[in-house]
N, C-alpha and C positions, 0 to 999 in steps of 0.2 A: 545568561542566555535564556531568550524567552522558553525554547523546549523545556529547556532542563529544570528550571523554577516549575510548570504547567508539572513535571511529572513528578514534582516531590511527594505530592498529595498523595499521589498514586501508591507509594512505596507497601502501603500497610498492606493492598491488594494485589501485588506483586510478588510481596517478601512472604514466606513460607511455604514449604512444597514437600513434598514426600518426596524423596531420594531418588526414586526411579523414575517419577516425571522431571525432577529436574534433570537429570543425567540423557532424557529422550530430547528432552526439548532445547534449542539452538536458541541462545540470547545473546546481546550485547552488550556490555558494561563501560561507561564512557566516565573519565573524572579518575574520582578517589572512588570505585567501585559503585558508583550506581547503574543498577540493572535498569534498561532503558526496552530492550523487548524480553518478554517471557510471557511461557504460555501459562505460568501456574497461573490459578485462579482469575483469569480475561482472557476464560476462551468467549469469543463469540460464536455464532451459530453460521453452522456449513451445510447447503443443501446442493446437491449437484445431480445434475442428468446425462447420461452416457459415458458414464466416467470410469470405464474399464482402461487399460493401459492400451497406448498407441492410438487411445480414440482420436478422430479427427474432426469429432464435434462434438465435443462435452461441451457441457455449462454448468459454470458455477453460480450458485447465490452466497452473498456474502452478506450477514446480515448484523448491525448496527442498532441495539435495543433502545429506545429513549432515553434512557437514565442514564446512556453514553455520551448524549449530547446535550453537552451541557453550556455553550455560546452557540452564535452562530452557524454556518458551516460556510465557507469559504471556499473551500477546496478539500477535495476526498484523497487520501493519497493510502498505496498498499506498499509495503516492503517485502516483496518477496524474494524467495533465499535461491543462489544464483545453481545452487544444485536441481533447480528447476528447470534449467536448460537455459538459452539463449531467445530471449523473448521473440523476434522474429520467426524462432522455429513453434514459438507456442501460441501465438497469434496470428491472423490473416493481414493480409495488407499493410504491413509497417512498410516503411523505408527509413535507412538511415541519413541524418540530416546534420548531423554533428559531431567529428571524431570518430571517422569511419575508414581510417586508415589503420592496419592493423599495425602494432609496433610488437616484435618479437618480445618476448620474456615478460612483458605485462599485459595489467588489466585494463580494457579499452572501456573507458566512460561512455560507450556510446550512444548518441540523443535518437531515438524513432519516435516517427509520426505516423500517423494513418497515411495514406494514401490520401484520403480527401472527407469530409464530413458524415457522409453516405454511410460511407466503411467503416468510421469511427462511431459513429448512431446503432449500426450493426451487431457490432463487436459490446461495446457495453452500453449498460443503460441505470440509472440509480433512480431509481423509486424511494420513492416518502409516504409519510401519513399512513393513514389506517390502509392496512393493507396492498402498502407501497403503492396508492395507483394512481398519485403523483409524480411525472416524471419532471427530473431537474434537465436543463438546457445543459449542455457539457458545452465548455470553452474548447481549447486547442489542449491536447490530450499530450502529451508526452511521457516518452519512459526512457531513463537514465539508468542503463548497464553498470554495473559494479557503482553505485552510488554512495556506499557505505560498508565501512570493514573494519574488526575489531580483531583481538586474541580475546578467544576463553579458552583457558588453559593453552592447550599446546595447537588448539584448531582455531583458523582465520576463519570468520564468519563471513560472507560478504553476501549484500543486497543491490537487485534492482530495484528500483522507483517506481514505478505507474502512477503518475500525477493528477487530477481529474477537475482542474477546473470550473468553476459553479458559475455560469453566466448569472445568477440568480441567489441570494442565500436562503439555505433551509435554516429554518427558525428554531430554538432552543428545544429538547424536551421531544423530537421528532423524530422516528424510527427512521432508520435508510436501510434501504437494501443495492448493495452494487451485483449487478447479473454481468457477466462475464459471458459471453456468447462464443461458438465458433473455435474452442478450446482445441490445440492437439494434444494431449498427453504424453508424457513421459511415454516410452518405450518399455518401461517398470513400474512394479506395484511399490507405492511407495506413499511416504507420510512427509509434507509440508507446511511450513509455520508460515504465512501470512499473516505480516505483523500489519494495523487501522490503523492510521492519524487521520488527523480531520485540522483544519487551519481555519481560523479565525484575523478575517480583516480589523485592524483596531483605529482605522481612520476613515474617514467621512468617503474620501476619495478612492478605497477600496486599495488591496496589495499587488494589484493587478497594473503590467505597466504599459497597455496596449489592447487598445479595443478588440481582438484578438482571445482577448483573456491566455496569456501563455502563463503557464503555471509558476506558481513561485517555489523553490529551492526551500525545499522544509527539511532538509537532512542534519540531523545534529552538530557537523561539524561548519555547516554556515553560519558563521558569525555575522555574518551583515545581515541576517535577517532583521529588521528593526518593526517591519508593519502588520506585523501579525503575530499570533500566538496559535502555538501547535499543542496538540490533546493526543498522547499515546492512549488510544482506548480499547486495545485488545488484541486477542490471538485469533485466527482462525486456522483449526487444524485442517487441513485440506488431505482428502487421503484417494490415491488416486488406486483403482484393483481392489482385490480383495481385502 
């Protein structure tokens, strides 16, 4: 599997942690034990604005150092951990567009979109180059509820997706910054792991299946991913209050 090869390299910078960061921090182990998110040693950088709890307009900066991107960029995607609430309650303008029927005792995959491109232009924005003041074009934005879920130890981990589509690629060796706009926050002070990937097209004709740009399916357990190669490139600790 393409992820899983892209993150062997990674192991040396993942593997080692002092005991009380790893015990804080939420991972996923897929296989015969490979650690696929951790915060040890790939934290990236978190800058946020009005980020007290219940705020109803934080923003975040999520930020993406050069020497993280290492092909292309294709598509920006965040794993965030579903103890962060129900993305519709923590974003403006989504609607559900995809398995939006609830079904008692499980977890509903469900696909939201913006409202319309406006709303989605609004809401986030990825900046490049020296002092981000490159913006990329965003495709069709989607986010995938309960997308991905593991055991460690005796706790189920589970992430939503935020997918971010690149009408355009950003080139090798180029800082990204993803802004986050129009945030509501938790209702509590609290610490989350927002795990980076970044996706690389490996064909002429792009992974992309619709001039639309809808994003492609980077979650570890997609086996048919075949035209791209995906880059776990870090953590960002998001800490919402005190």
């Amino acid at each position: 599997m393409f992820f899983l090869n892209t993150l062997k390299k990674h192991l040396p910078k993942i593997a080692g942690a002092t005991a009380c960061l790893l015990a804080a921090t939420p991972f996923v182990a897929y296989g015969d034990g490979l650690t696929i998110f951790s915060g040890v040693n790939t934290e990236l950088t978190f800058e946020s604005d009005f980020n007290s709890r219940n705020s109803r307009n934080a923003r975040y900066r999520l930020r993406i150092p050069s020497k993280r991107v290492e092909n292309k960029v294709s598509q920006v995607s965040i794993y965030i951990p579903d103890y962060y609430g129900e993305m519709d309650q923590r974003m403006r303008d989504l609607v559900c567009v995809e398995n939006c029927e609830e079904i008692e005792g499980e977890l509903s995959n469900r696909i939201l979109r913006f409202e319309d491109a406006d709303d989605r232009d609004d809401a986030i924005e990825i900046g490049y180059g020296r002092k981000f003041k490159k913006e990329a074009a965003l495709g069709n934005v989607t986010i995938e509820e309960n997308c991905f879920e593991d055991w460690q130890g005796n706790d189920l981990v589970t992430f939503h997706c935020l997918r971010m589509p690149l009408q355009e690629s950003i080139e090798p060796r180029t800082p990204i910054q993803i802004k986050l706009s129009h945030l509501r926050n938790p209702d509590f002070d609290g610490t989350f792991y927002f795990h980076g990937l970044l996706v690389t097209c490996l064909d002429e004709g792009g992974c992309f299946t619709d001039p639309e740009h809808r994003p492609v399916n980077d979650s570890p357990t997609f086996e048919e991913f075949r035209r791209g190669s995906i880059e776990f490139v870090g953590t960002w600790i998001v800490t919402v209050g005190s």
